[in-house]
N, C-alpha and C positions, 0 to 999 in steps of 0.2 A: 593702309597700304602695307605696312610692314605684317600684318595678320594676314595677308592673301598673301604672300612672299615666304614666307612660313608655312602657309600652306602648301602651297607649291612644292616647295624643298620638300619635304616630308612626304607628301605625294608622291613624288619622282623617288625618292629614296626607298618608299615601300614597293614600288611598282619595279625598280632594278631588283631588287631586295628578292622579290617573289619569283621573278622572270629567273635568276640564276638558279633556284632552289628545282623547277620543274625540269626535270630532265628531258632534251628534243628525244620526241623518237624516234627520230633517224639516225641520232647517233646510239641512240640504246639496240636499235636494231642493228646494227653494224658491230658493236661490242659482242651482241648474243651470237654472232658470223663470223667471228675473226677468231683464227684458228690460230694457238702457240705450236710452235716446230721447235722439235729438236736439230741443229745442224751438226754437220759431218764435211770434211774438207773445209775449203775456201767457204766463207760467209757470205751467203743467196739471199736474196729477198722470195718471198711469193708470187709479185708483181708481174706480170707479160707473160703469161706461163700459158705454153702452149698443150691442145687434148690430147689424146692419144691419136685421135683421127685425123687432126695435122699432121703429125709427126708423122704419119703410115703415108699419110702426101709429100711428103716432104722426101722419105728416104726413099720413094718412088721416082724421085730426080734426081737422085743422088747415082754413080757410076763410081767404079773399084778407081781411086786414086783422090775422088772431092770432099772435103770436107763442109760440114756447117756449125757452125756456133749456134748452139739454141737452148732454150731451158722448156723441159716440158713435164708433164703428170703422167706419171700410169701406175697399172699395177703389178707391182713384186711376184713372178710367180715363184722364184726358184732363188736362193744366198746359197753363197759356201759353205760345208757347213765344217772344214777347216778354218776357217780363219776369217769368213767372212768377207774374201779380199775380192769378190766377183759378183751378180746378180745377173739372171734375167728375168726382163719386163715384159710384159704383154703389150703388143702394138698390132692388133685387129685378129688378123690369123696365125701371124709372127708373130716371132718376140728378137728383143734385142740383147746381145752379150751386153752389160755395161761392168769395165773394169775402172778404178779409180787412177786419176793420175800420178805417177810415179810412186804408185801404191804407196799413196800419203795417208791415205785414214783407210779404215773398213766397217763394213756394215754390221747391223748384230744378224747372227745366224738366223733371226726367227720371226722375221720381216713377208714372209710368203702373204700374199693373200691382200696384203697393205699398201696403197694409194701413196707413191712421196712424188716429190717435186726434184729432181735433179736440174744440175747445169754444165753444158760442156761441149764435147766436140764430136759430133754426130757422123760415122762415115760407112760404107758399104767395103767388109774384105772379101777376098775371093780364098778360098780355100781348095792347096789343091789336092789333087787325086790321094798324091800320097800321104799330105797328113790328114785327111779322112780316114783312109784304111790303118794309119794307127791308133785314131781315134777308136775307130771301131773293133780294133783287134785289142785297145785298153778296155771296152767295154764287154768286153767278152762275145765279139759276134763270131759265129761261123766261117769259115774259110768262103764259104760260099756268098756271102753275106757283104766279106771285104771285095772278094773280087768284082762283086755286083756296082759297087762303085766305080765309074767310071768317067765321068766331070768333073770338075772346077764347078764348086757349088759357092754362091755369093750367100754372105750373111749378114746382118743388120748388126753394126757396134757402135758402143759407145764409149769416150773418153770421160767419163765424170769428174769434175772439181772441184763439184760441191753438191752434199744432198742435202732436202728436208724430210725431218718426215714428222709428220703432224704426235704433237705430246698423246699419250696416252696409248699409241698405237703401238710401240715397242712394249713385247713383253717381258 
């Protein structure tokens, strides 16, 4: 009795023994998936993170005065290349200004081109006549150029309070 009981024991103990040693591979698969971020502002997870093509639905309901809380991915077309205190992203055919909250942190200049994950506060401004034409008249446009503007053109903004943006991707 005590020789099958010893048995046993040892059985069971090689059988834990080997089971902990082999790794699942579905967590090794998940390991080879899971992507380290650098953060910037407030501390984001990856987690609920909405496409671009959401987001382009999203600000499609959005009107000049609504806001929305959301965290979503795209890509960086354009940073400051003062100070890095601004970005816009591409959102389908648009893009969106995103400025950081009470310009608490800022981007690195050389983020173009690069997929992050922001979090914040998503809303539509109207811009009017006249600071277009001095937008325009800072960019060097023709007389004929400024006065061609004539709307209140709405824009896609965003309020960020936290970015990530995946390791190895900043240069």
């Amino acid at each position: 009795m005590m020789k099958k009981l010893l048995f046993v024991a040892i059985t069971l103990i090689v059988v834990v023994a080997c089971k902990q040693n082999i790794p699942d591979a579905s967590t090794q698969n998940s390991k080879d998936t899971q992507t380290d971020f650098t953060s910037f502002g407030d501390v984001i997870n990856p987690d609920n993170v909405l496409s671009q093509e959401d987001m382009v639905a999203n600000y499609q309901n959005l009107t000049p005065g609504d806001t929305l809380n959301v965290k979503f991915k795209a890509v960086v077309n354009s940073v400051c290349q003062s100070k890095g205190c601004w970005m816009r992203v591409a959102l389908g055919q648009e893009q969106a200004m995103v400025k950081f909250k009470d310009y608490g942190f800022f981007m690195p200049k050389d983020l173009a081109g690069q997929v992050v994950i922001m979090q914040g506060k998503a809303f539509v401004a109207e811009v009017s006549v006249d600071e277009q034409r001095h937008y325009a008249e800072d960019a060097g446009k023709t007389p004929e150029e400024v006065l061609a503007i004539t709307e209140p053109k709405k824009t896609l903004s965003f309020e960020s309070s936290g970015v990530l943006v995946p390791v190895g991707e900043i240069k």
